[in-house]
C-alpha positions in Angstrom: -143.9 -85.2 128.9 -141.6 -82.9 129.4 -142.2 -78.8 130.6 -140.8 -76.2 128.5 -141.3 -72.7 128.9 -144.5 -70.1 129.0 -144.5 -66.2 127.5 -147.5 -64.0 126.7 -148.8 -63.4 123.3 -147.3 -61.0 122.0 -143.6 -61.5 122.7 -140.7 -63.1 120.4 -140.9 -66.7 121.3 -138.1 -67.6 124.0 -134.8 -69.5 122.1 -136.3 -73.0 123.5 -139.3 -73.0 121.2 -138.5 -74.2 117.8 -138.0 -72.4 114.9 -140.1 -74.3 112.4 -143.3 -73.4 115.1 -142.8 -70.1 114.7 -144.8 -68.7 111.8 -147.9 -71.2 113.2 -147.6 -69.2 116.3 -147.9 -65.8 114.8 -150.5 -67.4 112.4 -152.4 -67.9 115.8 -151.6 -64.8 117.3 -153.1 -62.5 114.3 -156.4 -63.7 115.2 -155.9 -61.1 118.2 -156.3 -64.1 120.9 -154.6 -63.0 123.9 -153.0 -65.3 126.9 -150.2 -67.0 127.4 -148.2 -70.0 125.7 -147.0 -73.1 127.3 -144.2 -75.1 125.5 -144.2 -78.8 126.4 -142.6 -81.6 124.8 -144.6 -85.4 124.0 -142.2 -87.9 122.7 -139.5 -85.7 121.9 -142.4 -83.3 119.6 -142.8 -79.5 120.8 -146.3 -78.4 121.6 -147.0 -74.9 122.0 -150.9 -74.7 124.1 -152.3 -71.0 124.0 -154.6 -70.7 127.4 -157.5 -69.2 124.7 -157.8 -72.6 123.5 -155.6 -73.4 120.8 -152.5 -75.6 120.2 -150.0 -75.7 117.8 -147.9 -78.7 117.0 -145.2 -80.9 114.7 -146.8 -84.3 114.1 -144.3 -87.4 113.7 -143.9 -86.8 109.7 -142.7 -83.4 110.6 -146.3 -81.0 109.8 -146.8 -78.1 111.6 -150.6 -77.9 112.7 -152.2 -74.8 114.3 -155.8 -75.7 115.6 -157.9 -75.1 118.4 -157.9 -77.3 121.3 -159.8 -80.8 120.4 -162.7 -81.7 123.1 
């Protein structure tokens, strides 16, 4: 695993989070969640991890998922 970046909710997304994780994030966002986001990277995948509990990720075939964190 490799660390990437953190920002609060709220702000753009910094240049090292990828583009296609974007509208997932806002999706996210708009449920008024506040926090901050942690970009890290797992086998060469982005994962953005709000600290309220929820994740968004690109799976191997290339989907963008947005859900909360699994137990």
């Amino acid at each position: 695993m490799q660390l990437g970046t953190r920002w609060a909710t709220g702000q753009t997304p910094p240049p090292s989070v990828p583009a296609e994780l974007h509208a997932a994030i806002a999706q996210v966002e708009s449920r008024g969640l506040q926090g901050h986001w942690t970009l890290t990277w797992l086998e060469g995948r982005a994962i953005a991890e709000l600290d309220a509990g929820w994740e968004v990720l690109q799976t191997a075939s290339g989907e963008i998922i947005a859900r909360p964190f699994e137990d």
